[in-house]
C-alpha positions as CSV (number, residue, x, y, z in Angstrom):
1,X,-5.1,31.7,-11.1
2,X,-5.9,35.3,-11.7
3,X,-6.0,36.6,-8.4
4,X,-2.3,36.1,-7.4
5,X,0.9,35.0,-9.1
6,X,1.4,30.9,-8.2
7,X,4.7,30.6,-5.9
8,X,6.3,27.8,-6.7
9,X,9.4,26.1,-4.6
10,X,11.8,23.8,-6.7
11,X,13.4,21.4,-4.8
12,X,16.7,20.1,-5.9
13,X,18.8,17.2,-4.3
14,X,22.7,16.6,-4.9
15,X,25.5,14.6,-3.8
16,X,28.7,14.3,-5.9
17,X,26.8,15.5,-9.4
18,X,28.3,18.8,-10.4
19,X,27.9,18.2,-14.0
20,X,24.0,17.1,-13.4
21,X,23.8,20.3,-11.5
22,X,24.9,22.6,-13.3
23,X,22.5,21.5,-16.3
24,X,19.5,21.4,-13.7
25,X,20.7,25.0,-12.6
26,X,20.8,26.3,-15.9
27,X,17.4,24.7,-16.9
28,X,15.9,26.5,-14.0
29,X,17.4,29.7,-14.9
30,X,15.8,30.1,-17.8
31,X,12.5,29.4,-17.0
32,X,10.0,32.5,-18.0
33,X,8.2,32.3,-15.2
34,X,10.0,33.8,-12.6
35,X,7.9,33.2,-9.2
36,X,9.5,30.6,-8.0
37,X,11.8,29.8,-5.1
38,X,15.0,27.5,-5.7
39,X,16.1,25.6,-2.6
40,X,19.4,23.4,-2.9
41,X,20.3,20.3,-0.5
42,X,23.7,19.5,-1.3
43,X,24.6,16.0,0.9
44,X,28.1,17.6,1.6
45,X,29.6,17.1,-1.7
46,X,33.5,17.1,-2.8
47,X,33.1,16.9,-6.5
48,X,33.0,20.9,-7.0
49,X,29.2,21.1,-6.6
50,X,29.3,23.4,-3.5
51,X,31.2,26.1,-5.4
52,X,28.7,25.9,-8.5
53,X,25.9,26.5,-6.1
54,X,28.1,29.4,-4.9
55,X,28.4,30.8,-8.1
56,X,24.2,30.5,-8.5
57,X,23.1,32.5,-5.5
58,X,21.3,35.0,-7.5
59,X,18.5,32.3,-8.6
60,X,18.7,29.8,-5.1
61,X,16.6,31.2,-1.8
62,X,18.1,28.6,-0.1
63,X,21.1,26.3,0.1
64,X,23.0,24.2,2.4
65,X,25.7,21.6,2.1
66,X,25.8,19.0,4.9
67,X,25.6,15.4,5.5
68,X,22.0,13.6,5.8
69,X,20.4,10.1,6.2
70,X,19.9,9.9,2.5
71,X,17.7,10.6,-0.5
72,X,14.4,11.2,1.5
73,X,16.2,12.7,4.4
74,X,17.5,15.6,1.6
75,X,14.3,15.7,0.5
76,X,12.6,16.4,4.3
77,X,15.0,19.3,4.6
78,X,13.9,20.7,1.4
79,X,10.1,20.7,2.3
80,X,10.9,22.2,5.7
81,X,12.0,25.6,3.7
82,X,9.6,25.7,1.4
83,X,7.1,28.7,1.2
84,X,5.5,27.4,-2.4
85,X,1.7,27.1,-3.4
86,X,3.3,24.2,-4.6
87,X,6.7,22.0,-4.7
88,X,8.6,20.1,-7.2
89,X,11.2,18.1,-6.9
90,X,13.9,18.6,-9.9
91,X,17.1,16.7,-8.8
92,X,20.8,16.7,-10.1
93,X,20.7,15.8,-13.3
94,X,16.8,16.7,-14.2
95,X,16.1,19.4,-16.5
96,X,12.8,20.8,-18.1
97,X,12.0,20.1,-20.8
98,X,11.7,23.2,-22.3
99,X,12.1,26.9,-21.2
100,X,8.4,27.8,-20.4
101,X,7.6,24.6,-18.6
102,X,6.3,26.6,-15.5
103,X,4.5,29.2,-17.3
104,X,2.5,26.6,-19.4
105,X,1.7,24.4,-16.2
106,X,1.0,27.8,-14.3
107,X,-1.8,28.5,-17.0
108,X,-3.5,25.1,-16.2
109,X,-4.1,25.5,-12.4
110,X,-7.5,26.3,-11.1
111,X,-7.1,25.0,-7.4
112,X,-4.2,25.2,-5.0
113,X,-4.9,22.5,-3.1
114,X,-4.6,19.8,-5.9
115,X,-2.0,17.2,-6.5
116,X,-0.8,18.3,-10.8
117,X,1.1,16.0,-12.7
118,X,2.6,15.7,-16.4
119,X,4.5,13.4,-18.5
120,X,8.4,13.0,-18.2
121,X,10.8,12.1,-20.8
122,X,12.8,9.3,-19.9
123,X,16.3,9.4,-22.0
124,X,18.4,6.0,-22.7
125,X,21.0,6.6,-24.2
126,X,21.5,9.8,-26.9
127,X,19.1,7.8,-29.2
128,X,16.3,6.1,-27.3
129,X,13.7,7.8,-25.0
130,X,10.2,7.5,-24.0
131,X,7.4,9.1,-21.7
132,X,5.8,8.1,-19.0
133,X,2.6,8.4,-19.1
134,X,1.8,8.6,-23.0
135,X,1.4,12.3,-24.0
136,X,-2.3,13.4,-25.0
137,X,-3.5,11.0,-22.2
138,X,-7.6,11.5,-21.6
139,X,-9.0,11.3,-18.5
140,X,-10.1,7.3,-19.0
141,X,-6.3,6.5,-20.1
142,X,-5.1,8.6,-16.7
143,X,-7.1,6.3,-14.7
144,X,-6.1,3.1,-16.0
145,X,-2.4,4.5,-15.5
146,X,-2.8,5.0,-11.9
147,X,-3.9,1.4,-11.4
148,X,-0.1,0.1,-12.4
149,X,1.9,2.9,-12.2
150,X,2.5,6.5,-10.5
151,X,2.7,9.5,-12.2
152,X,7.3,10.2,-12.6
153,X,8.6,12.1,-9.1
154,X,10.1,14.9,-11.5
155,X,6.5,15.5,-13.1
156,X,4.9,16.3,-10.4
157,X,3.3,19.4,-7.9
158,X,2.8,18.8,-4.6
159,X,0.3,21.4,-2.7
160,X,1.0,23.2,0.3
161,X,-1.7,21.9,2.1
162,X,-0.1,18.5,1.5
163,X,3.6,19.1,1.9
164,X,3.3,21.5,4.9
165,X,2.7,18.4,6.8
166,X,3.7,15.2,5.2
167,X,6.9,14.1,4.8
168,X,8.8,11.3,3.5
169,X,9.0,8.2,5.5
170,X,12.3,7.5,6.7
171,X,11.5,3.9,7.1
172,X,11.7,3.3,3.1
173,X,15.5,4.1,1.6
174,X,14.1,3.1,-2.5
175,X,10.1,3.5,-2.5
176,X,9.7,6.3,-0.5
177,X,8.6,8.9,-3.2
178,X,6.1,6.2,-4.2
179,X,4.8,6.2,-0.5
180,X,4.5,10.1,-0.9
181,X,3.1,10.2,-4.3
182,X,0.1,7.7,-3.4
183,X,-0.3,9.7,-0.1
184,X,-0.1,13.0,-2.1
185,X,-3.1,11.5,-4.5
186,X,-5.3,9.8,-2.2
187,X,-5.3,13.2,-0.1
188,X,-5.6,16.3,-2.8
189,X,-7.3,14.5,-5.8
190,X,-5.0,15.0,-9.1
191,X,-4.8,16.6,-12.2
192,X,-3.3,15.7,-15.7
193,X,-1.7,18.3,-17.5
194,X,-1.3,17.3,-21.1
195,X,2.6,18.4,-21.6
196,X,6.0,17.1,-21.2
197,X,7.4,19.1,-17.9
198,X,10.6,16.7,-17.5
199,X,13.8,14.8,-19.1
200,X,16.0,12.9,-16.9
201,X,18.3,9.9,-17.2
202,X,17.0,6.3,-16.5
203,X,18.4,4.5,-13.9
204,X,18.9,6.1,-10.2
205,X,18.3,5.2,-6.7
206,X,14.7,3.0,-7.7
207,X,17.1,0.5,-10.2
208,X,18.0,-2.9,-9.2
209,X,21.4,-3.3,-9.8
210,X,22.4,-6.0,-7.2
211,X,20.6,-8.8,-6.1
212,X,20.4,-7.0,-2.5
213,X,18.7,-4.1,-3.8
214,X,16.4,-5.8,-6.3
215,X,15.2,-7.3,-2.5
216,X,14.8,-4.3,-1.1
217,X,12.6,-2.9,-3.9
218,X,10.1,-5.4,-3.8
219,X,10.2,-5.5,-0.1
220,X,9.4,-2.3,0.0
221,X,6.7,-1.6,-2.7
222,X,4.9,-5.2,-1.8
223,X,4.7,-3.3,2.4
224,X,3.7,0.3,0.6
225,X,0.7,-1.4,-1.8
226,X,-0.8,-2.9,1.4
227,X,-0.4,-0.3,3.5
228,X,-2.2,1.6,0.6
229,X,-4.6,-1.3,0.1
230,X,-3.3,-1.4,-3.9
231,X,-2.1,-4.6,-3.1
232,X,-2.6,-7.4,-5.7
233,X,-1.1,-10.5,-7.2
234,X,-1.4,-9.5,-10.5
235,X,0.8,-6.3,-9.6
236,X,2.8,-8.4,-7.3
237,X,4.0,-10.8,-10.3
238,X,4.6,-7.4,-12.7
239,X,7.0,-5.7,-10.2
240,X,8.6,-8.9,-9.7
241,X,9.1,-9.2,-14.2
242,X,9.7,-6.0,-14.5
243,X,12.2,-5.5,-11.8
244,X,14.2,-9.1,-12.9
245,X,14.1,-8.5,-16.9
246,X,16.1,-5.2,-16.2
247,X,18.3,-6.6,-13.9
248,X,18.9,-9.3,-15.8
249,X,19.8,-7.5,-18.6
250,X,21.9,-5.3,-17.1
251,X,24.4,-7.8,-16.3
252,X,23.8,-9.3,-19.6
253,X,24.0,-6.7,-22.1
254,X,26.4,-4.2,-23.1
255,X,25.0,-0.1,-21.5
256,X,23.9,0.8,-25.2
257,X,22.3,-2.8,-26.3
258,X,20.5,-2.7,-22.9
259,X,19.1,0.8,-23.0
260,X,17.6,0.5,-26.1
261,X,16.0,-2.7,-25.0
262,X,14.4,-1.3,-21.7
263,X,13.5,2.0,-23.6
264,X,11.2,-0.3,-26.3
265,X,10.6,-2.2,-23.7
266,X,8.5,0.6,-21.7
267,X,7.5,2.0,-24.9
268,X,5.8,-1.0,-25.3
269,X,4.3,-1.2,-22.1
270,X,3.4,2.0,-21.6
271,X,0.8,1.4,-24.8
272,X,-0.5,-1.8,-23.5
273,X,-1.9,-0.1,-20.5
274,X,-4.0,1.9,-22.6
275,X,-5.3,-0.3,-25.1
């Protein structure tokens, strides 16, 4: 955009990860581009985290530290004080993946009313990664991707005239970004940008590590894909591999045997869809 400078609110949530963010902090300091807006939502955390947010003020418009009804909740309170052409979500423990992340995605935009997305890099362990969705990406490979998969929370810009008004549905506690991100699609269109924006950890809320929450994952997904009418068997059976090879080798395999196996293991999917 030539006519104005592109706001942009970062959104960061945090609870009990003062080492996370500090590093997400730090990797939003240095960013060249420097019209942005950093809001904090700190879930009342006693780890530390409230007094590296105190030491930050320079960089955060906003902050507050206070209990909530979880993930999506944070997130809510984080969209209700944004200002941004657009927002993105960069959570404790996210970083970009480089310093001039925003200016390079800044140069891409044409439309503010447009859902933008990019690839993430998805770290393993220190010596496995991959990204999600396959850098240099055309349009044809873009669409095939959206049939299985969504674009990574982390990767993505939101637009104002879509997050002014929607908000994340309390009713899911594990899919609910995937709610928001089909909504966000469906309603603004969406465009690629051909560059890496994010690394972050795998793992998090979305990973079935018990039984119960392996449940509550597919329960969830299998009630968003038919609200969304996405809903298939085909898809239905993936989720449900997908979701019970990582668990299963969770409890199986030692952290650095297993990360390496689901980082090759995506790897290798991740080509398949494009073949």
């Amino acid at each position: 955009m030539n006519d104005k400078k592109v706001l942009i609110s970062i959104i960061t949530v945090n609870l009990n990860n003062a080492d996370g963010l500090m590093n997400t902090i730090e990797s939003v300091r240095c960013q060249t581009y420097k019209n942005y807006e950093y809001i904090i939502i700190d879930g009342n955390s006693i780890d530390g985290s409230r007094n590296i947010i105190k030491r930050n003020k320079d960089i955060i418009f906003y902050s507050v530290s206070e209990t909530d009804s979880g993930l999506f909740d944070a997130m809510n309170k984080g969209l209700e004080k944004s200002n941004g052409d657009f927002v993105l979500f960069l959570n404790s423990g996210d970083c970009f993946i480089d310093n001039n992340v925003l200016k390079d995605i800044i140069n891409t935009i044409k439309k503010l009313d447009t859902v933008y997305f990019g690839c993430a890099k998805i770290i393993n362990n220190k010596d496995s990664y991959y990204l999600f969705p396959n850098i240099n990406s055309d349009e044809t490979d873009i669409i095939k991707f959206l049939k299985y998969y969504r674009p990574n929370h982390q990767a993505i810009l939101f637009p104002r005239n879509f997050y002014k008004t929607a908000r994340y549905d309390l009713q899911y506690k594990i899919a609910g970004d995937e709610d928001y991100k089909i909504r966000a699609i469906k309603t603004c269109g969406y465009v690629f940008v051909n560059k890496v924006f994010v690394s972050f950890m795998l793992g998090g809320l979305s990973f079935p590590d018990s039984i119960e929450k392996f449940k509550r994952i597919i329960n969830e997904c299998t009630k968003i894909d038919k609200i969304h009418d996405m809903y298939s068997f085909r898809n239905h059976i993936r989720l449900l591999l997908n979701l019970f090879i990582k668990y299963l080798f969770k409890k199986l395999l030692d952290e650095k045997s297993y990360s390496t196996l689901i980082g090759y293991k995506n790897k290798r999917n991740n080509k398949k869809i494009f073949e």
